[in-house]
mmCIF entry with sequence, helices, sheets and N, C-alpha, C, O atoms, coordinates in Angstrom:
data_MODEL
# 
_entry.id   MODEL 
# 
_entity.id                         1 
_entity.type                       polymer 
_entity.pdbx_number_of_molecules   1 
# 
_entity_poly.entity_id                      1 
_entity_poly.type                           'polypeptide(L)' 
_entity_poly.nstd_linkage                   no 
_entity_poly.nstd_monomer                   no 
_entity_poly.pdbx_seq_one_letter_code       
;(UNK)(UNK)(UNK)(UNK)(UNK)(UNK)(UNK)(UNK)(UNK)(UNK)(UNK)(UNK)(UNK)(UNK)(UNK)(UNK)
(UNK)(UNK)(UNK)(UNK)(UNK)(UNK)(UNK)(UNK)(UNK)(UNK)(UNK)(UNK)(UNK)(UNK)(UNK)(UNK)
(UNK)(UNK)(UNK)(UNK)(UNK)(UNK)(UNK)(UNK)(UNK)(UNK)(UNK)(UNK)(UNK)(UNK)(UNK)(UNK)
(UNK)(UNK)
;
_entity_poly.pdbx_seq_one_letter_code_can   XXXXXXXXXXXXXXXXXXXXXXXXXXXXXXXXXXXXXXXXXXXXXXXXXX 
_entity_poly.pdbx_strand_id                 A 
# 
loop_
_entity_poly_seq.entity_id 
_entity_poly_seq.num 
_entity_poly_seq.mon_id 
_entity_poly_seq.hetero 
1 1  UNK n 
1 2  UNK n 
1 3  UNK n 
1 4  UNK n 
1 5  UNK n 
1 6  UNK n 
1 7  UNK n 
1 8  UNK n 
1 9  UNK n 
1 10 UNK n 
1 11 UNK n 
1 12 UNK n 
1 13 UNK n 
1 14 UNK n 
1 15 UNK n 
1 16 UNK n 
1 17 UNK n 
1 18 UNK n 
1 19 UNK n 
1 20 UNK n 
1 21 UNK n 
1 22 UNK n 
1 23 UNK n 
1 24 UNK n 
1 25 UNK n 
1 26 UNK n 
1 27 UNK n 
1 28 UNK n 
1 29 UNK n 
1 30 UNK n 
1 31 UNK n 
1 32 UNK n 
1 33 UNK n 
1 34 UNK n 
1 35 UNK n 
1 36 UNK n 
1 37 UNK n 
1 38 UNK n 
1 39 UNK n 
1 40 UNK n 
1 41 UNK n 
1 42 UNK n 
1 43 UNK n 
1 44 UNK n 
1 45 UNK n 
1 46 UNK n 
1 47 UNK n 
1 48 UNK n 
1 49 UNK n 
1 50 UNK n 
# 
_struct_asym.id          A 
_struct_asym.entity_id   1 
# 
loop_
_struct_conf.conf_type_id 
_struct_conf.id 
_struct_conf.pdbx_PDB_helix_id 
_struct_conf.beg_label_comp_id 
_struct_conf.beg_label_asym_id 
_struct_conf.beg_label_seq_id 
_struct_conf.pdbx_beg_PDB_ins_code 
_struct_conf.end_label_comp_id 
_struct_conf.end_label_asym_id 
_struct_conf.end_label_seq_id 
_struct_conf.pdbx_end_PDB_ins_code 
_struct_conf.beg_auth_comp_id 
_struct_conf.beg_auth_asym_id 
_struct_conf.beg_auth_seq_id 
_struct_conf.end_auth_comp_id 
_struct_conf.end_auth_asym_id 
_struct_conf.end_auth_seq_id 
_struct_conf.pdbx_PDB_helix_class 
_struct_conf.details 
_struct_conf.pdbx_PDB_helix_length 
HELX_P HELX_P1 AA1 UNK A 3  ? UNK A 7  ? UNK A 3  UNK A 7  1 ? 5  
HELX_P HELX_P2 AA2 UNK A 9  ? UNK A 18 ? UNK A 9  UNK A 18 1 ? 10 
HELX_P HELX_P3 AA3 UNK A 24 ? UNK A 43 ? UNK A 24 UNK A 43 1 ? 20 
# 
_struct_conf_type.id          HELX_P 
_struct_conf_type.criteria    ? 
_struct_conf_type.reference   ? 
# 
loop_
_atom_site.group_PDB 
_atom_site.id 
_atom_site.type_symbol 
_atom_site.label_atom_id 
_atom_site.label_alt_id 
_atom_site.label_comp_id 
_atom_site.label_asym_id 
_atom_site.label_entity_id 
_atom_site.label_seq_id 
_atom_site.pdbx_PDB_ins_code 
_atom_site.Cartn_x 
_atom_site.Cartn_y 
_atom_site.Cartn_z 
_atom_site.occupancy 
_atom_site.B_iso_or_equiv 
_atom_site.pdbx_formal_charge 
_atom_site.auth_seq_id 
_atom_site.auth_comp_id 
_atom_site.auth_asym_id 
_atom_site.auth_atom_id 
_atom_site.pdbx_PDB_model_num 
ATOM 1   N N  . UNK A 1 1  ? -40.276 -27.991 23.727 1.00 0.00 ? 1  UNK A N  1 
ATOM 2   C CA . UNK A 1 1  ? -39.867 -27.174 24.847 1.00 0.00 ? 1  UNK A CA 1 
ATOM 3   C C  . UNK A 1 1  ? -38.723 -27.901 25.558 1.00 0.00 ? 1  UNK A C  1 
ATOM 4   O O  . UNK A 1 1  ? -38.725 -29.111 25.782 1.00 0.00 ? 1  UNK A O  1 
ATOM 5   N N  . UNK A 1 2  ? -37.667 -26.985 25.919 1.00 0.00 ? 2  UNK A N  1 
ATOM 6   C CA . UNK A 1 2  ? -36.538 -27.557 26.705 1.00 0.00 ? 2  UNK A CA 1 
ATOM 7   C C  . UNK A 1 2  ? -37.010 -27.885 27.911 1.00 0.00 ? 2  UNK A C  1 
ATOM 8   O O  . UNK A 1 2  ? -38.080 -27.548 28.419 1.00 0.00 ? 2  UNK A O  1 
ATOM 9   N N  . UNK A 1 3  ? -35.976 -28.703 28.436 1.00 0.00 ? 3  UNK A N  1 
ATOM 10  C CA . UNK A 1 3  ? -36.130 -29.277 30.148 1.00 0.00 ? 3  UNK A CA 1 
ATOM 11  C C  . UNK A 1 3  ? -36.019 -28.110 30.706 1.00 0.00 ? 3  UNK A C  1 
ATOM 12  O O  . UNK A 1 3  ? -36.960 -27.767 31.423 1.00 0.00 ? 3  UNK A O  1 
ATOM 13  N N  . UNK A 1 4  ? -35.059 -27.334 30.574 1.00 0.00 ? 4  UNK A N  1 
ATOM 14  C CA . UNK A 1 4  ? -35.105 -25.929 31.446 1.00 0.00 ? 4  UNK A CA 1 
ATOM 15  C C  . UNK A 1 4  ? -36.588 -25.440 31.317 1.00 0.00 ? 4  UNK A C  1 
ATOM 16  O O  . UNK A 1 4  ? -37.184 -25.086 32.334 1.00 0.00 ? 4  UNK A O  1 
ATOM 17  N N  . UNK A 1 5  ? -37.252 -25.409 29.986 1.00 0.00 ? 5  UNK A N  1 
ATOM 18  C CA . UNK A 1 5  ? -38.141 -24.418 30.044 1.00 0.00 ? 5  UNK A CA 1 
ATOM 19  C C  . UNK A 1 5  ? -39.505 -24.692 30.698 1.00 0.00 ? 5  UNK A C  1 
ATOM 20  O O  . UNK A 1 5  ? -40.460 -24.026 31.098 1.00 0.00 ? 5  UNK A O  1 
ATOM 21  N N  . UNK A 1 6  ? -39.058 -26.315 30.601 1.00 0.00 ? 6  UNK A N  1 
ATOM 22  C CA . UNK A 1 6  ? -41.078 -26.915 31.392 1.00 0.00 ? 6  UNK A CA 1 
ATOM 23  C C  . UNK A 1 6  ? -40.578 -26.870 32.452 1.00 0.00 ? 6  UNK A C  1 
ATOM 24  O O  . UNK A 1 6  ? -41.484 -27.252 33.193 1.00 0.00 ? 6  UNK A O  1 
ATOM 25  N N  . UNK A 1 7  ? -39.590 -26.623 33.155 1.00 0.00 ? 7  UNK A N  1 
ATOM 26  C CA . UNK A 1 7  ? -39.434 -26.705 34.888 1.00 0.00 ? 7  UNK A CA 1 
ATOM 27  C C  . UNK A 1 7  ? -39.756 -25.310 35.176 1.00 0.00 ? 7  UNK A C  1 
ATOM 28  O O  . UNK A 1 7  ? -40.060 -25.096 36.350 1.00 0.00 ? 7  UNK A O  1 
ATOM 29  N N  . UNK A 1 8  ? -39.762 -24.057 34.179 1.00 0.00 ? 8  UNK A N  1 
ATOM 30  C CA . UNK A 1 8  ? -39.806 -22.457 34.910 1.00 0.00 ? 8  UNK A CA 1 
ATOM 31  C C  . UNK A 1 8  ? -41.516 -22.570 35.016 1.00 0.00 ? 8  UNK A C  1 
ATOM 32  O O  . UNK A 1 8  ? -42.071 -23.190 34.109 1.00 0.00 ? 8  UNK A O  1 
ATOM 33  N N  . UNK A 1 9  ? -42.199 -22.094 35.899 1.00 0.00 ? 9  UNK A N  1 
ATOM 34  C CA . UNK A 1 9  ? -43.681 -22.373 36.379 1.00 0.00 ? 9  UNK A CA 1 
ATOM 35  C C  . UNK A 1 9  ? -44.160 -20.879 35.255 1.00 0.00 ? 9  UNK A C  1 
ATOM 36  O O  . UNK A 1 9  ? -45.069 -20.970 34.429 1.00 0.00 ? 9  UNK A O  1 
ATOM 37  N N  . UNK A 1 10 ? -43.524 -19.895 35.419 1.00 0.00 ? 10 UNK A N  1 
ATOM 38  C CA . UNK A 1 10 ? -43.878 -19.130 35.027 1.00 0.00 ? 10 UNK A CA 1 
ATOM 39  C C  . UNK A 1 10 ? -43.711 -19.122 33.441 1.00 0.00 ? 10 UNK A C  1 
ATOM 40  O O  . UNK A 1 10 ? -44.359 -18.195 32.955 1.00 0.00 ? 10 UNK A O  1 
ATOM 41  N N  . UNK A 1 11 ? -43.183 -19.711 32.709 1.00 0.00 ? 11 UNK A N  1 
ATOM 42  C CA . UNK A 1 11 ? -42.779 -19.722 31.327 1.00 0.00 ? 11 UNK A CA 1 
ATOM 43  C C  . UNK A 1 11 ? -43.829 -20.918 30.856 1.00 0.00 ? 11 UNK A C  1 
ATOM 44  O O  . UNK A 1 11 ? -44.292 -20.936 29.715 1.00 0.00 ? 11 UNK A O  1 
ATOM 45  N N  . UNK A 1 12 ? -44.235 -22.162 32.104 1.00 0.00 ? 12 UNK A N  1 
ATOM 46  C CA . UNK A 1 12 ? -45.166 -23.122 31.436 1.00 0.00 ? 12 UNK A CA 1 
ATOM 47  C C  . UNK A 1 12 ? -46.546 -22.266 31.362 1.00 0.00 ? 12 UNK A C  1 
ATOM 48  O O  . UNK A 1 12 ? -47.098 -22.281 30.262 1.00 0.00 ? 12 UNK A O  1 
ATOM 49  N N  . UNK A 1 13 ? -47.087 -21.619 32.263 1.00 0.00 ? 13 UNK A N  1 
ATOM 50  C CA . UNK A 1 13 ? -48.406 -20.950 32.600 1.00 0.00 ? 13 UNK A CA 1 
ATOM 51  C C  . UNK A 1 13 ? -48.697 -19.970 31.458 1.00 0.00 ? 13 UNK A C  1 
ATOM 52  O O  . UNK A 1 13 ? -49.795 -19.804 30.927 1.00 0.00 ? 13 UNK A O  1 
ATOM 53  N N  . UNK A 1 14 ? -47.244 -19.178 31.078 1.00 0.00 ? 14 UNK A N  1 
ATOM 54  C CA . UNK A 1 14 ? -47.753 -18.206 29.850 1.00 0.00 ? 14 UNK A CA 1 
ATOM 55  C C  . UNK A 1 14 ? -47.651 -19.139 28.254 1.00 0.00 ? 14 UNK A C  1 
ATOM 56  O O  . UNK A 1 14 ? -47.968 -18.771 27.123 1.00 0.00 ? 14 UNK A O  1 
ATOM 57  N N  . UNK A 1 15 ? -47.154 -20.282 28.673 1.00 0.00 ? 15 UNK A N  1 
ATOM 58  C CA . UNK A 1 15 ? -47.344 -21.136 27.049 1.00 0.00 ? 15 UNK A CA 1 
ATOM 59  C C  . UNK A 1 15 ? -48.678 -21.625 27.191 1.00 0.00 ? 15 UNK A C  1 
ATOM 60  O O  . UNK A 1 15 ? -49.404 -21.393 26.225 1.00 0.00 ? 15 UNK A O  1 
ATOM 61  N N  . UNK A 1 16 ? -49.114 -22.155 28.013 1.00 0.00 ? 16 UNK A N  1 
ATOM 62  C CA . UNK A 1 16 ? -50.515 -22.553 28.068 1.00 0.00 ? 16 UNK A CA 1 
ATOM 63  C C  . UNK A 1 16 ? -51.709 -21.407 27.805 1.00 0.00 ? 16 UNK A C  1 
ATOM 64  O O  . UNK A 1 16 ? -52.812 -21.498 27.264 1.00 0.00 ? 16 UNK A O  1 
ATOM 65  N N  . UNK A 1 17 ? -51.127 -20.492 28.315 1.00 0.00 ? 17 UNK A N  1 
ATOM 66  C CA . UNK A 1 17 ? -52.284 -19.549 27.893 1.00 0.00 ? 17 UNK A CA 1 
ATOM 67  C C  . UNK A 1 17 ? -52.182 -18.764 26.158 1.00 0.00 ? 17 UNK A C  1 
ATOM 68  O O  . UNK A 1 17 ? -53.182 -18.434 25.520 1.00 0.00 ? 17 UNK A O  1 
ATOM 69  N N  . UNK A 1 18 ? -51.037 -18.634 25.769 1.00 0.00 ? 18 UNK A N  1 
ATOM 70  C CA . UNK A 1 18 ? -50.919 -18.839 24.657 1.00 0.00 ? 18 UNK A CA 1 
ATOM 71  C C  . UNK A 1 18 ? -51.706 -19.652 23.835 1.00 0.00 ? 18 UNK A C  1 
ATOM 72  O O  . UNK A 1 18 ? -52.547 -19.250 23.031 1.00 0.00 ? 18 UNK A O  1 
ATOM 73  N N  . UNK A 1 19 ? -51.384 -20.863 24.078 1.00 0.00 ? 19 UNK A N  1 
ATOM 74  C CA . UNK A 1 19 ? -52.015 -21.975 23.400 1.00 0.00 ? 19 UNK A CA 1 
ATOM 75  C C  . UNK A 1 19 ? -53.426 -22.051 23.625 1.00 0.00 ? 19 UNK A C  1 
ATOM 76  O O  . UNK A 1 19 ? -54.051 -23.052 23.274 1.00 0.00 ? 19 UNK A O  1 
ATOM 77  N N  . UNK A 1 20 ? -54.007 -21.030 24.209 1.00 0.00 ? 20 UNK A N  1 
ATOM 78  C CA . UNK A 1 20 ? -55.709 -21.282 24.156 1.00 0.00 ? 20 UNK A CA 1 
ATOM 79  C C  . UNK A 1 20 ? -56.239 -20.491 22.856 1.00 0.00 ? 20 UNK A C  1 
ATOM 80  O O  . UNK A 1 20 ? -57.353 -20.749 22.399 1.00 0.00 ? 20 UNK A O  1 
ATOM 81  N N  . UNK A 1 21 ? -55.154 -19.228 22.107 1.00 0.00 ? 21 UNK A N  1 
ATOM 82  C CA . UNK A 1 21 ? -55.444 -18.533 21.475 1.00 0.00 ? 21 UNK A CA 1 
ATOM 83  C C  . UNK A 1 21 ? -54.945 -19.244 19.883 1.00 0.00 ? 21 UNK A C  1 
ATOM 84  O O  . UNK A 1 21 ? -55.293 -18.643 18.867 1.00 0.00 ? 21 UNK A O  1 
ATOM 85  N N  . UNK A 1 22 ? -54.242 -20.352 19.778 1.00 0.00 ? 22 UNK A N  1 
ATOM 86  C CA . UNK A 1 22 ? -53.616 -21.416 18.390 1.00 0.00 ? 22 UNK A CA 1 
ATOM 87  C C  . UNK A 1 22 ? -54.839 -21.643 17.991 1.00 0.00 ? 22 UNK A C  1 
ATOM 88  O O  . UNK A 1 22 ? -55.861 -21.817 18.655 1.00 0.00 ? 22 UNK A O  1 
ATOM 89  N N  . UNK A 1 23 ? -54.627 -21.626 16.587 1.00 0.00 ? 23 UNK A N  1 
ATOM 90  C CA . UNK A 1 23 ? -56.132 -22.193 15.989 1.00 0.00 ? 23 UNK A CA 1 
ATOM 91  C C  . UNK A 1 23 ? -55.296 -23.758 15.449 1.00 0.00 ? 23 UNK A C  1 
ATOM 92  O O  . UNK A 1 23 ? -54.400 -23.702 14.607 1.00 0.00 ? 23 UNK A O  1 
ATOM 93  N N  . UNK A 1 24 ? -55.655 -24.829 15.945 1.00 0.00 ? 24 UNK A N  1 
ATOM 94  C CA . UNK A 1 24 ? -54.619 -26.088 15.798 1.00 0.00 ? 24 UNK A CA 1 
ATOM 95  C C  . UNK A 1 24 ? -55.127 -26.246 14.273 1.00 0.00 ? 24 UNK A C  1 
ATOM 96  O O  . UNK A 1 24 ? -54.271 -26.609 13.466 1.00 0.00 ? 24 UNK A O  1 
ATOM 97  N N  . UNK A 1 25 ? -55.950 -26.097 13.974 1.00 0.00 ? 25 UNK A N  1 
ATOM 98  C CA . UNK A 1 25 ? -56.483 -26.795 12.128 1.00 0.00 ? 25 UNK A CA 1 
ATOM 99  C C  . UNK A 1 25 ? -55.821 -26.045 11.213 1.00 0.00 ? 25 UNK A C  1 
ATOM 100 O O  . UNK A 1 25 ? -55.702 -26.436 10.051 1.00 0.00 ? 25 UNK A O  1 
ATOM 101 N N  . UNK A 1 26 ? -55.231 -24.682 11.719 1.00 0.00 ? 26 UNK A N  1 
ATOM 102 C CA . UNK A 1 26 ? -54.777 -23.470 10.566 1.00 0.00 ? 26 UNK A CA 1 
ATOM 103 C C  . UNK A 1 26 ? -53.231 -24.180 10.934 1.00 0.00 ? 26 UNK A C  1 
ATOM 104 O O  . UNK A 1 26 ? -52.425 -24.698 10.161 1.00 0.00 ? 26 UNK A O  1 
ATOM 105 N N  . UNK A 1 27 ? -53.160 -23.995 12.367 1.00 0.00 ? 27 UNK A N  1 
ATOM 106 C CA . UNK A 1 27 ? -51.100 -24.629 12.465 1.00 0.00 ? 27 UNK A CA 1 
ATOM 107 C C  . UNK A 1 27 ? -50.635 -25.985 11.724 1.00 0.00 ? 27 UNK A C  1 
ATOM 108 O O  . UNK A 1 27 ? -49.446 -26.199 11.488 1.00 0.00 ? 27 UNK A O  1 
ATOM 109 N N  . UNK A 1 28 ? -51.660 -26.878 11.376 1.00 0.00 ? 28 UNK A N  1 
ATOM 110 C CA . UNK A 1 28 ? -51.496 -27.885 11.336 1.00 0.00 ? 28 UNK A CA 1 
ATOM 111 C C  . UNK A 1 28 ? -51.194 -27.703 9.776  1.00 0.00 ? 28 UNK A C  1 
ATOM 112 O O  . UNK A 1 28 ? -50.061 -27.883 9.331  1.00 0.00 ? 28 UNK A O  1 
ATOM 113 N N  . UNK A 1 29 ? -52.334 -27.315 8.933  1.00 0.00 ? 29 UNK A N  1 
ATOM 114 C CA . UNK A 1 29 ? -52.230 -26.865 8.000  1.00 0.00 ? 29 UNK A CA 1 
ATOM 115 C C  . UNK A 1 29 ? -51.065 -26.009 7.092  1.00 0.00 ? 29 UNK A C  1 
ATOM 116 O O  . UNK A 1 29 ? -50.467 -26.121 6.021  1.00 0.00 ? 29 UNK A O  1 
ATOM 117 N N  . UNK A 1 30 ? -51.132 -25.301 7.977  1.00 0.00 ? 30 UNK A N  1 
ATOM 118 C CA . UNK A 1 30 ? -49.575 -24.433 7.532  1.00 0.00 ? 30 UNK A CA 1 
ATOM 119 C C  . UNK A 1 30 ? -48.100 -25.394 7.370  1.00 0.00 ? 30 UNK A C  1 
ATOM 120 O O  . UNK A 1 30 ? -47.218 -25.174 6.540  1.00 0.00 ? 30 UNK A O  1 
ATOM 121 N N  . UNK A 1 31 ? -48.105 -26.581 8.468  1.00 0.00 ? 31 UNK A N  1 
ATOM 122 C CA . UNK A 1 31 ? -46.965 -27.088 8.588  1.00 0.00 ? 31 UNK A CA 1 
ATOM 123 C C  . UNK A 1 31 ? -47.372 -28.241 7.846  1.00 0.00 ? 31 UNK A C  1 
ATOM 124 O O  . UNK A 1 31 ? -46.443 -28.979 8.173  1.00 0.00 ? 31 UNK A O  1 
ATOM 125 N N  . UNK A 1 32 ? -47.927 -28.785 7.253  1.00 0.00 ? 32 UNK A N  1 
ATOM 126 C CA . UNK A 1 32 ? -48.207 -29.741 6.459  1.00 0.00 ? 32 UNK A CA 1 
ATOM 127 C C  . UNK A 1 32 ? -47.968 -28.928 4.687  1.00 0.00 ? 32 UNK A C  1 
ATOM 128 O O  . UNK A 1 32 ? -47.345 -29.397 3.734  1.00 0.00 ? 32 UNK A O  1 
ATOM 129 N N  . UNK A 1 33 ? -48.567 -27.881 4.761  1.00 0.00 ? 33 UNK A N  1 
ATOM 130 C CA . UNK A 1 33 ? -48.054 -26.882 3.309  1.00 0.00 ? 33 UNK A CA 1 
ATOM 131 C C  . UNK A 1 33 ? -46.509 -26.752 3.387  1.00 0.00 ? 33 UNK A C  1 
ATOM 132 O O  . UNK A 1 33 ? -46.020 -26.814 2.259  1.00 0.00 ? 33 UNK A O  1 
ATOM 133 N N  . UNK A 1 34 ? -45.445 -26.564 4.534  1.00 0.00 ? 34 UNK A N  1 
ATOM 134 C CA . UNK A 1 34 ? -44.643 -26.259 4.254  1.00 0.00 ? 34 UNK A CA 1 
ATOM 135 C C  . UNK A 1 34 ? -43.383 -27.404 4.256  1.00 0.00 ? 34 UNK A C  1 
ATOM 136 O O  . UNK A 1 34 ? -42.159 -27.299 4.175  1.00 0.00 ? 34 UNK A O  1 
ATOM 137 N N  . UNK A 1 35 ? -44.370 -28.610 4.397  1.00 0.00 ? 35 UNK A N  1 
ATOM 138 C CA . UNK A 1 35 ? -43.769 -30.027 4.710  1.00 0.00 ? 35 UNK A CA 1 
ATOM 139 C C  . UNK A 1 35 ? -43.597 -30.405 2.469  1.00 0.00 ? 35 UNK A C  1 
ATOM 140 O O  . UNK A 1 35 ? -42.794 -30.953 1.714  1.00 0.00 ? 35 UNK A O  1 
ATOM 141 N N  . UNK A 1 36 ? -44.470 -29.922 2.401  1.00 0.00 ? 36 UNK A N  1 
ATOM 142 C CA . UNK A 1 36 ? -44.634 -30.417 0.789  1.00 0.00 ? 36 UNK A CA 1 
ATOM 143 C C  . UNK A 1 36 ? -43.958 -29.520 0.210  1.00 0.00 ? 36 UNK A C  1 
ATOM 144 O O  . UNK A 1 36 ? -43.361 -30.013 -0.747 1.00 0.00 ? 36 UNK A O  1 
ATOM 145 N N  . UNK A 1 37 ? -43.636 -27.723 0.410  1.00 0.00 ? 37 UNK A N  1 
ATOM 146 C CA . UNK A 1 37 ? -43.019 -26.812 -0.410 1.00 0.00 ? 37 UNK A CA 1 
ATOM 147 C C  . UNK A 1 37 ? -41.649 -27.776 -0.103 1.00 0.00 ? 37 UNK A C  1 
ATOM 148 O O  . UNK A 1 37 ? -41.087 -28.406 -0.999 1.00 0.00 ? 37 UNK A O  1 
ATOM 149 N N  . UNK A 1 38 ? -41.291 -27.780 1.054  1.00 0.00 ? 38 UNK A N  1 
ATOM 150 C CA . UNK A 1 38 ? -39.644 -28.684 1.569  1.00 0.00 ? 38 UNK A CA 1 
ATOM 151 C C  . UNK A 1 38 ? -39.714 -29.214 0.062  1.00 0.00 ? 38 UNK A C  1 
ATOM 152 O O  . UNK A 1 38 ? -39.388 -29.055 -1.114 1.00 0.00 ? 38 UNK A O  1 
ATOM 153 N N  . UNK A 1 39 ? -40.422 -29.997 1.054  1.00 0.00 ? 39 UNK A N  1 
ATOM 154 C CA . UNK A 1 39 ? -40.468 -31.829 -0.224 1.00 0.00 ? 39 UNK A CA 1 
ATOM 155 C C  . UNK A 1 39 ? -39.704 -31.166 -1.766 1.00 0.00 ? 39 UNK A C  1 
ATOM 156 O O  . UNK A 1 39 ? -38.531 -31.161 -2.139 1.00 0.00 ? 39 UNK A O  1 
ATOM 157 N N  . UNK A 1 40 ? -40.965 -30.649 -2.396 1.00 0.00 ? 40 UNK A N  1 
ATOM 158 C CA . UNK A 1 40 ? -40.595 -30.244 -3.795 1.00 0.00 ? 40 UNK A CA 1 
ATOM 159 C C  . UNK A 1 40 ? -39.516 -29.652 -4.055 1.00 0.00 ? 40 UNK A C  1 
ATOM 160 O O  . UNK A 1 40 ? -38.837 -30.011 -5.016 1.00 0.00 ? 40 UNK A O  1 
ATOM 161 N N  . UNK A 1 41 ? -39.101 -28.504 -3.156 1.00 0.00 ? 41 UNK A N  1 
ATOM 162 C CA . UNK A 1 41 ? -37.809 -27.967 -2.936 1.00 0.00 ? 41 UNK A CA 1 
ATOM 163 C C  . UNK A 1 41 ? -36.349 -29.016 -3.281 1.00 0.00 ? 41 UNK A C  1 
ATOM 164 O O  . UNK A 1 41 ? -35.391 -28.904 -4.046 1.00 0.00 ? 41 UNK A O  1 
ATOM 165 N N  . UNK A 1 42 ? -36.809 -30.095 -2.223 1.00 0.00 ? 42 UNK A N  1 
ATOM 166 C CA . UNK A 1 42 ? -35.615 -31.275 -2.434 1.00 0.00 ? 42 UNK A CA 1 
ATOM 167 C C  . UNK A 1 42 ? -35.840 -31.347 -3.746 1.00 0.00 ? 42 UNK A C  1 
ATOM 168 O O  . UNK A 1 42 ? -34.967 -30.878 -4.476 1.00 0.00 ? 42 UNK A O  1 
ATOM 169 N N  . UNK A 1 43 ? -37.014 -31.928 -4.344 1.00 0.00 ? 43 UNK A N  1 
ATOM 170 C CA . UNK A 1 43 ? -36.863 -33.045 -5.459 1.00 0.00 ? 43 UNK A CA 1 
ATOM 171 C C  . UNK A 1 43 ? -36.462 -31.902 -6.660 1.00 0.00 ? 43 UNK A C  1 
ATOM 172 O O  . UNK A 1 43 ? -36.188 -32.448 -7.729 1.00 0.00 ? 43 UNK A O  1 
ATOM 173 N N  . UNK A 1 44 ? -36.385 -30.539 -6.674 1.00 0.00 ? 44 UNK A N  1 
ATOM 174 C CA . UNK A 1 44 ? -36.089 -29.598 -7.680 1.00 0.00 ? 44 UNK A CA 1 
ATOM 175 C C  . UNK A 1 44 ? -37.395 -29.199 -8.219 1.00 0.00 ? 44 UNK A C  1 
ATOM 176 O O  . UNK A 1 44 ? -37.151 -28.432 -9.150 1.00 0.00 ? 44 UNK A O  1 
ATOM 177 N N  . UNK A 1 45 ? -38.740 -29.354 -8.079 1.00 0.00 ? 45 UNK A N  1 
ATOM 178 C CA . UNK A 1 45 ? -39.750 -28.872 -8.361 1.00 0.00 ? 45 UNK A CA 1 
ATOM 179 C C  . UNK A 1 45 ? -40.322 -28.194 -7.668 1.00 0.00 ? 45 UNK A C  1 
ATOM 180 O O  . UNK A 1 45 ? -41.509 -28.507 -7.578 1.00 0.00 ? 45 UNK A O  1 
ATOM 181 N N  . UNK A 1 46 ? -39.978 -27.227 -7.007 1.00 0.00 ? 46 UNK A N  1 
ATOM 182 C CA . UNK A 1 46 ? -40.626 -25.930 -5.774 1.00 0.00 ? 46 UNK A CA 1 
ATOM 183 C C  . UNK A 1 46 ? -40.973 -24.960 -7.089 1.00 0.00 ? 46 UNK A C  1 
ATOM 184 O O  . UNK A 1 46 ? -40.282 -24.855 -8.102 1.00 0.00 ? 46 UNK A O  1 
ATOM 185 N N  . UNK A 1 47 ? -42.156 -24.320 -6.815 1.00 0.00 ? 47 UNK A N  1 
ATOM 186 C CA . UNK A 1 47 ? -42.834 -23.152 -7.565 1.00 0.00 ? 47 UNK A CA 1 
ATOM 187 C C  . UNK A 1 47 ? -43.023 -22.371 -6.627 1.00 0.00 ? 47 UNK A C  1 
ATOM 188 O O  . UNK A 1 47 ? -43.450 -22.750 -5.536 1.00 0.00 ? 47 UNK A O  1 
ATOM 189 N N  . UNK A 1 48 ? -42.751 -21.223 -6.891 1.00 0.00 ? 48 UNK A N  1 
ATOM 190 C CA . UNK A 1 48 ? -42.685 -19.947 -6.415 1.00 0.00 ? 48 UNK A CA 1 
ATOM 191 C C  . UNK A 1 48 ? -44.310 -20.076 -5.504 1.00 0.00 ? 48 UNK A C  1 
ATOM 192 O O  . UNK A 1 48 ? -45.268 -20.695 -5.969 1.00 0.00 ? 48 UNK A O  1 
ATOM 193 N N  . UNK A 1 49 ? -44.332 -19.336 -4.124 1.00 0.00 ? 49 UNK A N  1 
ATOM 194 C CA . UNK A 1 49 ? -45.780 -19.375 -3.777 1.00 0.00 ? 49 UNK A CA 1 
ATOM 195 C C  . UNK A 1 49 ? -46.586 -18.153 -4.008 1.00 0.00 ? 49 UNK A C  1 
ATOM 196 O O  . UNK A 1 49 ? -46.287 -17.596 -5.065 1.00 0.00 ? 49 UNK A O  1 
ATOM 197 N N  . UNK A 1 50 ? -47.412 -17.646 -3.405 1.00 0.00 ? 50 UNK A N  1 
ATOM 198 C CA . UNK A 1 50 ? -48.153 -16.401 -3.824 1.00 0.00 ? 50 UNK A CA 1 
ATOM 199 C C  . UNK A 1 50 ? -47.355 -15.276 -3.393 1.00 0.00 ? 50 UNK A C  1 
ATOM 200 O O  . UNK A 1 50 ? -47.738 -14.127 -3.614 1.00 0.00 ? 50 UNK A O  1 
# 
């Protein structure tokens, strides 16, 4: 989040409430899958996903 954006009261209050509805084990997950498609991507071995 930008400096502008954690200073608007109203833009921090609706990210927080947002964030009660993140399932953190599925986000985490997802960005760790798409940390390795990268990866393979670089090294020339990316396979198509589902």
């Amino acid at each position: 989040m930008s400096r502008a954006s954690a200073s608007n009261p109203t833009l921090a209050r609706e990210t927080g409430i947002f964030r009660n509805y993140i399932d953190n084990a599925k986000l985490n997950a997802l960005v760790e899958e798409a940390k390795k498609r990268m990866a393979q991507t670089k090294s020339g071995s990316a396979t198509p996903g589902p």
